[in-house]
C-alpha positions in Angstrom: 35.5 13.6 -12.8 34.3 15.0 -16.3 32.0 17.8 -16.4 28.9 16.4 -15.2 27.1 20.5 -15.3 26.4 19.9 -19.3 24.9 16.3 -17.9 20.9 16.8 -17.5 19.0 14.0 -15.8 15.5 13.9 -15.9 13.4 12.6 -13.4 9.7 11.3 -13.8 9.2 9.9 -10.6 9.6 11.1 -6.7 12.1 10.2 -4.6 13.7 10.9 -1.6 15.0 14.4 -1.6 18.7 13.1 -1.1 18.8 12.0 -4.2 17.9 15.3 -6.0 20.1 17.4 -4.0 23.1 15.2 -4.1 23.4 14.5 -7.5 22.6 18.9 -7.8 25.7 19.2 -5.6 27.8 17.3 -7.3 27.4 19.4 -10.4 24.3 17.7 -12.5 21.3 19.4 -13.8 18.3 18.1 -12.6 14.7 18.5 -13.7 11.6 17.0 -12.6 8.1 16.0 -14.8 5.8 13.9 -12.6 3.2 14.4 -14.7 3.5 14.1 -18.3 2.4 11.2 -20.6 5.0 8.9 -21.7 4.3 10.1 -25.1 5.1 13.7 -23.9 8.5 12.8 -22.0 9.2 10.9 -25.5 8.9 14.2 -27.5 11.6 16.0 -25.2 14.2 13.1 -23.9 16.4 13.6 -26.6 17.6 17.1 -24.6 18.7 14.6 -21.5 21.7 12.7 -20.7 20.0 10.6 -17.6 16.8 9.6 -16.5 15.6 8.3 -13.1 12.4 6.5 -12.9 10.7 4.3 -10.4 8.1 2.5 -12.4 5.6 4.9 -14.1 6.0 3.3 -17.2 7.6 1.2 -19.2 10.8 2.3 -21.4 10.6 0.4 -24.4 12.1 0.8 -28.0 9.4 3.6 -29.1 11.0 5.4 -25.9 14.5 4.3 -26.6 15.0 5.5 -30.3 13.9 9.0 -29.1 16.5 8.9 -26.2 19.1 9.4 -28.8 21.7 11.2 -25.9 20.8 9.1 -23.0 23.7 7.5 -21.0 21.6 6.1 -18.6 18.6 4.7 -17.1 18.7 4.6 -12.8 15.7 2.8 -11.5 14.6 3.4 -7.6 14.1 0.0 -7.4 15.5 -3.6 -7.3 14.4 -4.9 -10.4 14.6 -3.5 -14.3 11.7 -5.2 -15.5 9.7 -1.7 -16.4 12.9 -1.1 -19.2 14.1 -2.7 -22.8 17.3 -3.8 -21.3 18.9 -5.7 -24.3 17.4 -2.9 -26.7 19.0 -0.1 -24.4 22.4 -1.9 -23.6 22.4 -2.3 -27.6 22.6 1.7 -27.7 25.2 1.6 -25.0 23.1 3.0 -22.5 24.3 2.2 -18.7 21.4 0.6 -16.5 21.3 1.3 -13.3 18.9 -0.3 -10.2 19.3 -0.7 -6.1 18.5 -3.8 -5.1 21.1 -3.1 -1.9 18.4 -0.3 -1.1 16.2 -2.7 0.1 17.1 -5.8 0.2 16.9 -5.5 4.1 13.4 -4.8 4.4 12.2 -7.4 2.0 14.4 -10.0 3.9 12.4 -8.6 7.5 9.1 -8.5 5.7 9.5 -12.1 4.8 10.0 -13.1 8.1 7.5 -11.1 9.4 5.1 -13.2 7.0 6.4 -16.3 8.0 5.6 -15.1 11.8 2.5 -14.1 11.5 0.9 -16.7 9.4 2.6 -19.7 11.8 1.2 -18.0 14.4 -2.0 -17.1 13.4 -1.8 -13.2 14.7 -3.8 -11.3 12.1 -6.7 -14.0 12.7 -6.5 -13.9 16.3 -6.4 -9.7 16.3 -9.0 -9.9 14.2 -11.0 -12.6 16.4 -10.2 -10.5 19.9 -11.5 -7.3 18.1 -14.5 -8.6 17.6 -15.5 -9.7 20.6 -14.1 -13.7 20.4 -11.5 -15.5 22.7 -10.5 -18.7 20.3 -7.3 -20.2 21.7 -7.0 -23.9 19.9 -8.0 -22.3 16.1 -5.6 -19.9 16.8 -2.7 -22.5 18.7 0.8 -21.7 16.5 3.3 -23.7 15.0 6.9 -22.8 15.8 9.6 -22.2 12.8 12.6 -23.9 14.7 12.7 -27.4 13.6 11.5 -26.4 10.0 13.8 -26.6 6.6 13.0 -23.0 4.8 14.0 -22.7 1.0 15.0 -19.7 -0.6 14.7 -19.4 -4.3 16.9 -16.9 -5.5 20.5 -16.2 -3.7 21.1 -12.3 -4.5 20.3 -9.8 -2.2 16.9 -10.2 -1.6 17.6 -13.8 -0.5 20.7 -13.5 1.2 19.0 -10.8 3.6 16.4 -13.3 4.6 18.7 -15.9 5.2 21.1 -14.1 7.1 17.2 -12.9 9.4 16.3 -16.7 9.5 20.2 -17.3 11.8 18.3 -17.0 15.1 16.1 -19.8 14.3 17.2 -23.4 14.7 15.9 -24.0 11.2 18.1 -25.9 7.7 18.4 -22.9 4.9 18.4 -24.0 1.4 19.0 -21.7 -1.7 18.5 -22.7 -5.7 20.2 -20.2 -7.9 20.7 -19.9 -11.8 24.1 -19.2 -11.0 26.2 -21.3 -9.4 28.4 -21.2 -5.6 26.3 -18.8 -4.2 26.0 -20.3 -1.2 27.4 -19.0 2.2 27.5 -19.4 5.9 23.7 -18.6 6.2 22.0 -20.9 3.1 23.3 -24.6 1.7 23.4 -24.2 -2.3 21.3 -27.4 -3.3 19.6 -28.3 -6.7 16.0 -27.7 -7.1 15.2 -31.2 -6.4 16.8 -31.5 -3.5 15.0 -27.9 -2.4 11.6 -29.5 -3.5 12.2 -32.3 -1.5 13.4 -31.1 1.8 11.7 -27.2 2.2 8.6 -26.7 4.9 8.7 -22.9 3.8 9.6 -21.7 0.4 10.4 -18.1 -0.1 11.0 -16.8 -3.5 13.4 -14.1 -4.5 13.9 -13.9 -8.1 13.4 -11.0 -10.5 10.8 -11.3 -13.6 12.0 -13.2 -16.1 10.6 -15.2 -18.7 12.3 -18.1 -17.2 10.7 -17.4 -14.0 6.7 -16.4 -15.5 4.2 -18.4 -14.2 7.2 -20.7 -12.6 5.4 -21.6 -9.4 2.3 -23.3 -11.2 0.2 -26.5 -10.5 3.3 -29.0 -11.6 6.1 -26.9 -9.7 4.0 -27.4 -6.7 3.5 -30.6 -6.6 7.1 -31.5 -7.0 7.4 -30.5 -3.6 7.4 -34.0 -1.6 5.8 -32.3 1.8 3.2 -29.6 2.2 4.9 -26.3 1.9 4.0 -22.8 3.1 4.3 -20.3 0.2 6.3 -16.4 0.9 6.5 -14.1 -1.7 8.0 -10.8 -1.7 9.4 -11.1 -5.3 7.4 -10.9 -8.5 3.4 -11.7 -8.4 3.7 -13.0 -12.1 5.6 -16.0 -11.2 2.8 -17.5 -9.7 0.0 -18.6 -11.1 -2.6 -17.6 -8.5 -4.9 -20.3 -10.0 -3.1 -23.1 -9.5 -2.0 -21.6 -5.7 -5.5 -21.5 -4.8 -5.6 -25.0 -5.9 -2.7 -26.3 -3.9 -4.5 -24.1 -0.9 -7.7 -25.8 -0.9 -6.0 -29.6 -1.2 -3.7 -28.6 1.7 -0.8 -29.0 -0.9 0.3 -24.7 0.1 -0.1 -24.9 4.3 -1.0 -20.9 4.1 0.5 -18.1 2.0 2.5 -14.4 2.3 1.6 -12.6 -0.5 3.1 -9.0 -0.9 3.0 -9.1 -4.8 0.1 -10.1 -7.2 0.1 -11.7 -10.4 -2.8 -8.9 -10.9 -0.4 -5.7 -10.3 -0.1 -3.6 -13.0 3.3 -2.8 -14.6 3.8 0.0 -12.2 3.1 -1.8 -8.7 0.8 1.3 -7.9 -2.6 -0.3 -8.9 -4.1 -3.9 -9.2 -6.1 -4.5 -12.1 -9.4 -3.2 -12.6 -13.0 -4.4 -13.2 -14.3 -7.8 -11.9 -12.0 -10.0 -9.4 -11.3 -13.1 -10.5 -12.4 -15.9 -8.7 -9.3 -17.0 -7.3 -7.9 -13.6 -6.4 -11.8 -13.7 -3.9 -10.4 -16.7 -2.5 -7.5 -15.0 -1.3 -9.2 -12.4 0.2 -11.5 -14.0 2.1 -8.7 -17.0 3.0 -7.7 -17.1 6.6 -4.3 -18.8 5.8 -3.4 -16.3 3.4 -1.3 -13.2 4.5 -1.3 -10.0 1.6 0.3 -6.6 1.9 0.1 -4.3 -1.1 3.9 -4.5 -2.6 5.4 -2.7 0.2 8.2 -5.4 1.3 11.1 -3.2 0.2 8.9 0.3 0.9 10.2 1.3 4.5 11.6 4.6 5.7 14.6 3.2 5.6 14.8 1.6 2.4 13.5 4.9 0.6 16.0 6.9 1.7 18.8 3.9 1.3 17.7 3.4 -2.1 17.9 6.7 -3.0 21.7 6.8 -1.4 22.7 3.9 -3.5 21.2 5.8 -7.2 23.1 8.4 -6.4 26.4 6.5 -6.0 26.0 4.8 -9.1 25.4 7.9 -11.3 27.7 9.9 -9.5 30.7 6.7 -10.4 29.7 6.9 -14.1 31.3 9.9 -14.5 34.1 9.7 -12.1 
């Protein structure tokens, strides 16, 4: 291993405290800011080697050219939308995510969704708790039987499939890349997926391939009326159109965990008036939302944080 004590890594966001006290064992120099502007960590990267974010802000080229030692970028996280990728790999600067963190708790939290909408629990708690005893509004319909699609085959969808083996249901997977499919998922074109699937689940990072991909014209490719899980990016759909397809019976029900109205950071929505479609959601009794917190368990904090540390720690090995 090189000399990783004349390595300093700064880190802007919280983590688990593994990570921290690891990477200090194993020789690096850590320091912390949680509270700066990005303007202010700007002024000072230069004196760092490493930085660890989660998503506080975004590292673009302004941020870049003053990172003039940086060797790396590790991001808490599954994806690396929040960073420059092409402009930092230009500079040669290693970038580094986890999406084997978490990939199990986004795959459980997709079933979970799936569970709860089919069978109707958060309406019928609700219903119970205040005082009514509905049993046919609230009668369920079963998974087994069903043909779920998965869009996006890397971790995040291969842990759902591999939840979905206990169910007597057909697993489909559409993928950029090509022979991704296993034991647990069929690797079919999108066609085929859009033809066959009772329950689409997307998995897919933000791209611009994959902005605004779920819109009114995706949808309706779909030959059957589909129930909508996603646990990915909230940009990829255009909430719009879902509320559309929700109203027309096109979208059965939905299982939001991300918005199209997040900010850049996942930490806030947007602010100032709702729009009208994000009110529909609210109020909607087929439509499921938790605030970005599919990969956020216990468990996936502190495996995320495991996995960082691995990666940074091999770069210099």
């Amino acid at each position: 291993m090189s000399d990783v004590s004349k390595v300093k890594i700064l880190h802007i966001d919280s983590n688990h405290p593994l990570l921290w006290e690891q990477l200090e064992h194993a020789g690096f120099t850590n320091e912390a800011d949680f509270s700066s502007t990005k303007e202010e960590v700007e002024n000072k990267i230069e004196n760092y080697h490493g930085i660890v974010i989660r998503s506080r802000f975004k590292i673009d080229k302004a941020f870049l050219d003053k990172a003039k030692n940086l060797q790396f970028i590790a991001r808490v996280g599954a994806g690396l939308e929040s960073i420059d990728c092409e402009y930092a790999e230009s500079k040669n600067i290693n970038l580094i995510a986890a999406p084997e963190g978490n990939c199990n708790a986004v795959g459980e939290h997709a079933l979970g969704m799936i569970l709860s909408l089919f069978n109707k629990l958060n309406n019928a708690d609700k219903e119970v708790k205040s005082g009514q005893w509905n049993r046919e509004s609230n009668r369920g319909t079963e998974l087994d039987g069903k043909t779920v699609g998965i869009i996006g085959y890397g971790n995040m969808g291969k842990s759902f499939a591999k939840k979905l083996r206990g169910f007597d249901v057909e697993v489909l997977c559409y993928d950029i890349l090509p022979n991704l499919g296993d034991e647990n998922a069929k690797q079919v074109t999108l066609q085929e997926l859009q033809q066959k699937t009772d329950v689409l689940s997307l998995h897919i990072p933000w791209t611009p391939e994959t902005d605004k991909m779920v819109d009114e014209d995706f949808i309706n490719q779909f030959e059957k009326s589909f129930w909508l899980i996603n646990t990915a990016r909230g940009k990829s759909v255009v909430t719009a159109d879902l509320v559309t397809a929700l109203k027309s019976g096109k979208i059965l029900g939905a299982g939001l965990d991300v918005l199209e109205y997040e900010k850049l950071s996942f930490e806030t929505l947007f602010e100032g008036d709702k729009p009208a479609a994000f009110d529909f959601l609210l109020h909607a009794t087929n439509v499921l939302l938790t605030p970005h917190i599919a990969g956020w368990t216990f468990e996936s904090k502190e495996k995320l944080a495991q996995v960082i540390v691995n990666k940074i720690i091999s770069l210099y090995v």
